[in-house]
N, C-alpha and C positions, 0 to 999 in steps of 0.2 A: 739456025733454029732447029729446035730438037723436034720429031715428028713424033712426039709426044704431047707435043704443046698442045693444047685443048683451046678451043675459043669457047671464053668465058664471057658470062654474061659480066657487063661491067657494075660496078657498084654505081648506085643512083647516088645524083647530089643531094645537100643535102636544100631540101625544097624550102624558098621563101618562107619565113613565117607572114601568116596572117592576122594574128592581133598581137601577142607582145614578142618580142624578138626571142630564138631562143638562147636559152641559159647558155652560159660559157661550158658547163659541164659538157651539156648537148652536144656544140659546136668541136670543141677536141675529141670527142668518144665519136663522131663521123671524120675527124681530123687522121685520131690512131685508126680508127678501122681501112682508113681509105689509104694508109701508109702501108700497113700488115699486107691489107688485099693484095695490092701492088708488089710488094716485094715477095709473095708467096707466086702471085705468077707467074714472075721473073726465074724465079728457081723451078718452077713448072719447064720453061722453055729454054736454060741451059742445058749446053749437048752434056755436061759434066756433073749435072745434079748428083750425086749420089744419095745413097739412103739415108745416112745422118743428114746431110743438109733436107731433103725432102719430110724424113722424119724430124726435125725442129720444125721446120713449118703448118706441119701436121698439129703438132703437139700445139703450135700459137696460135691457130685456126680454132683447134677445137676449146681450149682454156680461156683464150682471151676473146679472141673474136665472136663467139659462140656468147658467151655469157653478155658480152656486151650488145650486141643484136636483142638480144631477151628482155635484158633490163632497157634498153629505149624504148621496146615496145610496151612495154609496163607504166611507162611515165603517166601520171595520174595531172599533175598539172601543167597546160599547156602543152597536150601532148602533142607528139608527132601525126601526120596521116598515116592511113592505115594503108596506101599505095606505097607511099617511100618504104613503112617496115616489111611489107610483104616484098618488095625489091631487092632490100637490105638482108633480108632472109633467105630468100630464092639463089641471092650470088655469093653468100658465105655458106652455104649447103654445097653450092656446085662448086665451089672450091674446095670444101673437104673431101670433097667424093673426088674428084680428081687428082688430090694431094693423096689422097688413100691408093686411087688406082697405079698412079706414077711410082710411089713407095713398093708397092708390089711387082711392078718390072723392075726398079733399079734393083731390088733386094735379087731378085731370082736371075738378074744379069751377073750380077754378084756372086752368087754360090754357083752360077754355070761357070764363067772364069774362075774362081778357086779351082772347082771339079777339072776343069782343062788343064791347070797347073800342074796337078797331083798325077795326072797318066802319065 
């Protein structure tokens, strides 16, 4: 395990519905988000993440996971509680901010190895 690994707040389930069941839309968009999450912290705590791999996950954090957190919380009919999206918000934040800060060591581990090379 890399001592980079961050413990992260884990993604909430997604919570029982209370009067109609929700939509299938619903049900896969907490499906993929909870698939992304997963696999972006997995590349958080390999000893071997480098910057492209960290940097793709960044980039799926911020374009997918991001937009889709937004638009759940927007659902106008039968919406979601307002505890699961503020949860669902809070651990895809802390995952990009971690995916940010990790990006920023692998990169500068990077250009110190080059710089080692070159003397």
């Amino acid at each position: 395990m890399s001592l980079r690994c961050p413990i992260l707040q884990e993604l909430p389930d997604l919570p029982p519905p209370v009067g109609l069941p929700w939509s299938a839309e619903v049900v896969q968009a907490h499906r993929g988000l909870h698939a992304g999450f997963r696999a972006s912290q997995t590349a958080l705590c390999l000893d071997e993440s480098d910057p492209i791999r960290l940097g793709h996950h960044l980039h799926q954090a911020r374009a997918i996971m991001v937009p889709v957190v937004e638009a759940l919380g927007r659902q106008k009919s039968n919406p979601l509680p307002a505890a699961y999206i503020e949860g669902i918000t809070e651990a895809v934040f802390a995952l990009v901010d971690s995916l940010r800060s990790a990006l920023a060591e692998s990169s500068a581990a990077c250009v110190a190895s080059a710089y080692n090379l070159t003397r």
